[in-house]
PLY file of the C-alpha trace (Angstrom):
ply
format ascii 1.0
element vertex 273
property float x
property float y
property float z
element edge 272
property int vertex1
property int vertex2
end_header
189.66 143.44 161.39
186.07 143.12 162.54
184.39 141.18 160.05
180.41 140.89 159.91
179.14 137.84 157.32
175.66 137.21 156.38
174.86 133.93 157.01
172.39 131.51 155.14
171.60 127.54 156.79
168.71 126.56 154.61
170.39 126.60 151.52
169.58 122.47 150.25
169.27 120.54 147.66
168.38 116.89 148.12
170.73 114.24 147.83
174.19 117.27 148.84
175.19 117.11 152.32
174.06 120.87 154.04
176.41 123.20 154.34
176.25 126.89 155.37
176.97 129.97 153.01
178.27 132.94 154.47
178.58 136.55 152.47
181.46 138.97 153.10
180.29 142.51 151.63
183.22 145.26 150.85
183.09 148.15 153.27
182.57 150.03 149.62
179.02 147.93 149.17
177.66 150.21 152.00
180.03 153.76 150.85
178.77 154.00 147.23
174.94 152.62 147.48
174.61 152.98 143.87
177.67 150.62 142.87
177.31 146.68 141.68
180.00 144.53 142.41
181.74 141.00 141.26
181.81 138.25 143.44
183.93 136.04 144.43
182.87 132.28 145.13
185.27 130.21 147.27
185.26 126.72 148.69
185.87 124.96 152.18
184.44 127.93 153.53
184.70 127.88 156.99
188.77 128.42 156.49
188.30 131.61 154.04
187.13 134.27 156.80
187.78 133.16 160.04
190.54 129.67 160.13
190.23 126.94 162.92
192.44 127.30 165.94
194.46 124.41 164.16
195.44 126.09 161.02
195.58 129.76 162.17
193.70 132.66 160.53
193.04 130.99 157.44
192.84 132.60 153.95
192.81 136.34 155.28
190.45 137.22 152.59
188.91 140.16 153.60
192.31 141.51 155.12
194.14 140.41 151.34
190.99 142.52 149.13
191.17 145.20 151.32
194.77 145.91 151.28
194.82 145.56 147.19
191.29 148.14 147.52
193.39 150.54 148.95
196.26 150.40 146.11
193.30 150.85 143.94
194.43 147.85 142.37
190.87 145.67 141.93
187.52 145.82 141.55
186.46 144.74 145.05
184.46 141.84 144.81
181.42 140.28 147.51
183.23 136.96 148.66
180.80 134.08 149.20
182.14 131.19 151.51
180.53 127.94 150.69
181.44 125.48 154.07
182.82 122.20 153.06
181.39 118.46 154.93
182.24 115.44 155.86
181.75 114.40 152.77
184.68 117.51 150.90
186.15 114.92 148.82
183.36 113.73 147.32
181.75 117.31 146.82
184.47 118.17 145.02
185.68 115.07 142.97
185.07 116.26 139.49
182.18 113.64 138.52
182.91 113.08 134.57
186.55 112.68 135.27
185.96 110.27 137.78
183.43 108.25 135.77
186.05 107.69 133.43
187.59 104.14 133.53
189.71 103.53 135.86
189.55 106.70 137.58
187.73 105.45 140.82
190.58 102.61 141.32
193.04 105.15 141.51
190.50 107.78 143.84
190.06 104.43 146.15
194.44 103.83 146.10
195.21 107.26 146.50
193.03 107.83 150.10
193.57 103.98 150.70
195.47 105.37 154.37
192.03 106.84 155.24
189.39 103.79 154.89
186.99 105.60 156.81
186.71 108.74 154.94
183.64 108.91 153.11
183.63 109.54 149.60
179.96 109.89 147.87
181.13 111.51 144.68
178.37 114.20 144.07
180.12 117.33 142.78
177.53 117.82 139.51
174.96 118.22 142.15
177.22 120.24 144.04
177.49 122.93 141.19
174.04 122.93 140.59
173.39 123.53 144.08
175.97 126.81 143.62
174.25 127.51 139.74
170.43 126.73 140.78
170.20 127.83 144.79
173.33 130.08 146.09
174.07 132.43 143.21
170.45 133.07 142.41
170.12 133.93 145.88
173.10 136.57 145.95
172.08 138.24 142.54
168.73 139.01 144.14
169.74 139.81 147.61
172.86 141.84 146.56
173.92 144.40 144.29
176.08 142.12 142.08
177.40 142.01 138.66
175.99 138.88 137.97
177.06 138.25 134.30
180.30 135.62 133.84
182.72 138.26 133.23
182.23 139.22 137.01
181.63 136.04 138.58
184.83 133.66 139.62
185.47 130.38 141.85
188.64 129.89 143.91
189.70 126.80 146.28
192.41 125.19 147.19
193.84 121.33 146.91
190.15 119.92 146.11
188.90 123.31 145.53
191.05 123.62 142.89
189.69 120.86 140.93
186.11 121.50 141.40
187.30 125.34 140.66
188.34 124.53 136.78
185.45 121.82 136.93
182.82 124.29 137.71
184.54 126.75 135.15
184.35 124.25 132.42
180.68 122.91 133.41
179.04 126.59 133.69
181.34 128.51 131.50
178.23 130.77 131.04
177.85 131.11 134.89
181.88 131.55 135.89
183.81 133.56 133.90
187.32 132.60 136.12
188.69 130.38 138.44
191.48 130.46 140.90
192.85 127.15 141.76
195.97 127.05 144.15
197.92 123.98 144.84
195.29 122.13 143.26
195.07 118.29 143.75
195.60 116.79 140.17
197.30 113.54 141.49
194.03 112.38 142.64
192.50 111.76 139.17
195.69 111.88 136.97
195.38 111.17 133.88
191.76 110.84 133.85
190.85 114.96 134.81
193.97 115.95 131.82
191.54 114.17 129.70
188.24 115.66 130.88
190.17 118.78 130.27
191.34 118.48 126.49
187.60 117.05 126.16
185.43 119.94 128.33
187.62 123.19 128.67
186.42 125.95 126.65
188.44 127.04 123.76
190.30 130.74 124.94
188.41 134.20 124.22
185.80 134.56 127.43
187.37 132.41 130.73
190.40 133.31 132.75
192.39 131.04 134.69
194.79 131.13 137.26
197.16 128.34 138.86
199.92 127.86 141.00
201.71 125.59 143.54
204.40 125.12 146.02
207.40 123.25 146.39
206.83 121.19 149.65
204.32 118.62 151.30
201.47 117.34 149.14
202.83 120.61 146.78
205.64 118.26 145.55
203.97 116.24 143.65
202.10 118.48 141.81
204.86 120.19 138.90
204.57 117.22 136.60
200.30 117.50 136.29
200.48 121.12 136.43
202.87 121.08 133.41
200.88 119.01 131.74
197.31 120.75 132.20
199.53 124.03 131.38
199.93 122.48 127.99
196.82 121.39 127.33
195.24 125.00 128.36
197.63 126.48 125.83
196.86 123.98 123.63
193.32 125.71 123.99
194.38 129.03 122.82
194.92 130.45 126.28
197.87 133.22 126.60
200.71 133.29 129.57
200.52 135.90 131.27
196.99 137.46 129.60
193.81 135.23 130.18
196.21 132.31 132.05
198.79 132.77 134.59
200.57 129.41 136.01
203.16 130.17 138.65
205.14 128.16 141.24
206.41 129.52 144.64
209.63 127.58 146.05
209.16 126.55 149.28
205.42 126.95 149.50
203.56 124.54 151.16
200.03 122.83 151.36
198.49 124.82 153.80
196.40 127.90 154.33
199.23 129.97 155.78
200.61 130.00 152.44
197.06 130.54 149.94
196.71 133.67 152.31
200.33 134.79 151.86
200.36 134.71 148.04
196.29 135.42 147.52
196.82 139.05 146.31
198.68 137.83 142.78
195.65 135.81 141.79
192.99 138.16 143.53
195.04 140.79 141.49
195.14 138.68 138.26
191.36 137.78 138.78
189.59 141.34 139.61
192.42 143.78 138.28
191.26 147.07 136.80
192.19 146.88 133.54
196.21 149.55 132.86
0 1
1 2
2 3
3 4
4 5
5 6
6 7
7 8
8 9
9 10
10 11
11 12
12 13
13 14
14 15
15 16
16 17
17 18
18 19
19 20
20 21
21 22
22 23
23 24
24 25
25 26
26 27
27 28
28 29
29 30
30 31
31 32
32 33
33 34
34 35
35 36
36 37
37 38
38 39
39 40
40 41
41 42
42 43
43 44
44 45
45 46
46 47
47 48
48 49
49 50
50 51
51 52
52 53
53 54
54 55
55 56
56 57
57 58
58 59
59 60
60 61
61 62
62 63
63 64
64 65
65 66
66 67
67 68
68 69
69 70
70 71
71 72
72 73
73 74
74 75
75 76
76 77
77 78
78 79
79 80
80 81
81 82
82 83
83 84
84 85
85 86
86 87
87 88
88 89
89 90
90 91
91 92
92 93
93 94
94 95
95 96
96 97
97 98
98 99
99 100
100 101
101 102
102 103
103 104
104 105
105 106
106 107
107 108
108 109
109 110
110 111
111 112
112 113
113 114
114 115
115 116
116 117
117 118
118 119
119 120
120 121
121 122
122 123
123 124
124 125
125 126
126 127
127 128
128 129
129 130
130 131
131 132
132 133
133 134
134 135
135 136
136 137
137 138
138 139
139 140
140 141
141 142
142 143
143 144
144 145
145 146
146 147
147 148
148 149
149 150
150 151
151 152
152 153
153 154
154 155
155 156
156 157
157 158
158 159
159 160
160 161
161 162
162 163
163 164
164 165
165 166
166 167
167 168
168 169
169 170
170 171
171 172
172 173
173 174
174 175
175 176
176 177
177 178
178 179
179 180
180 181
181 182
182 183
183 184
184 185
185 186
186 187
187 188
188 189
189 190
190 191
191 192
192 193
193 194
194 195
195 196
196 197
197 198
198 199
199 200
200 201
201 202
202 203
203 204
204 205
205 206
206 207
207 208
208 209
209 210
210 211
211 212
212 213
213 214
214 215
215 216
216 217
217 218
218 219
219 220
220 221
221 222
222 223
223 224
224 225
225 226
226 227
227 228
228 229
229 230
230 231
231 232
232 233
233 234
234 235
235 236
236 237
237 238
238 239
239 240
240 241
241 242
242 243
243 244
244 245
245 246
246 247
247 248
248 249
249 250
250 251
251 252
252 253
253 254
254 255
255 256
256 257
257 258
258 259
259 260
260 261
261 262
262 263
263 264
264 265
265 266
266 267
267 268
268 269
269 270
270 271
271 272
């Protein structure tokens, strides 16, 4: 598939490492000039269009909304891909969960095999970057639907967590979030309670979760059970505005988020029965 992204360099905001945002619009953006569309925010994106040699095509994401465009089966969003930097972990640490005690001793033990990763924990800034400078930018330059009910984040591992961070920070900006194989052993404890403290009560958000079986994957069942409960706890329904699922085998890896993206792009931007 020949894909053609705009591409934006001189997005910054001081004190966030720079990063480059590049727009995927629908072949339908250009067929039906009077039409608005969703959009679709996702993370680490230099993996989302077009994957490194080392991990294969990536998240097939224009190849995954197309097919489900022609079942009819969304409303096709505009996907934005937001690079990740050197400094990913730290852009996408959820800040008040980390600030909570004890939370950086256990960031610092759990990437204690990489002492020379960098880790300047800066995701608030990172979400105003997306609330104050990126979306702005695509509401004025595209034909969007720019209200929360159209507007969802999606990553992966990391991008999971700043996915339901950035859902429960701007729950006025992002309606949804799609977070697959998301990283919860990172912060433990600490992001369950930022959760039962910060997540919206149900009625206006969607959310969508999942994991695998294998790798890093393993380890997540026990977290994601819990932060099921606490999101029912909130009101949210299976199956309705909340969909938790777990694929056996499934590992941490971008070969699999592109293999299974259709259930939560379906879940996400379905037209309503």
């Amino acid at each position: 598939m020949d894909i053609r992204l705009d591409t934006y360099r001189k997005l910054d905001l001081a004190g966030l490492p720079s990063r480059r945002v590049d727009v995927w619009l629908p072949p339908e953006y250009a067929e039906q000039p009077e039409k608005r569309f969703p959009v679709l925010y996702m993370h680490d994106g230099q993996n989302v269009f077009k994957g490194r040699p080392s991990i294969g095509p990536g998240w097939q994401v224009t190849e995954n909304i197309s097919a489900l465009s022609q079942q009819g089966a969304i409303s096709v969003p505009i996907v934005v891909g937001m690079t990740s930097t050197l400094n990913r972990i730290g852009d996408y640490m959820p800040q008040k969960a980390y600030d909570k005690p004890g939370a950086a001793a256990m960031v610092e033990k759990h990437f204690n095999h990489l002492p020379h990763l960098p880790i300047n924990v800066v995701s608030d800034l990172y979400l105003e970057w997306i609330v104050k400078l990126v979306k702005p930018l695509i509401d004025r330059t595209y034909r969007t639907l720019a209200g929360p009910e159209h507007t969802v984040m999606m990553g992966s591992s990391m991008g999971g967590l700043i996915s339901i961070y950035g859902l429960c920070e701007y729950p006025d900006v992002f309606g949804a979030a799609g977070c697959l194989s998301t990283h919860w052993p990172v912060l433990g404890d600490a992001m369950l309670d930022y959760l039962r403290e910060a997540l919206p009560l149900a009625g206006r958000l969607r959310l969508y979760f999942d994991h695998g079986t294998t790798d890093l994957d393993a380890s997540y069942a026990p977290w994601q059970e819990m932060a099921d409960q606490i999101i029912l706890d909130k009101g949210y329904q299976l199956d309705q505005d909340f969909v938790s699922l777990v694929f056996p085998g499934a590992g941490h890896h971008e070969r699999f988020w592109a293999e299974r993206l259709q259930i939560p792009l379906t879940f996400l931007f379905g037209r309503p029965a």
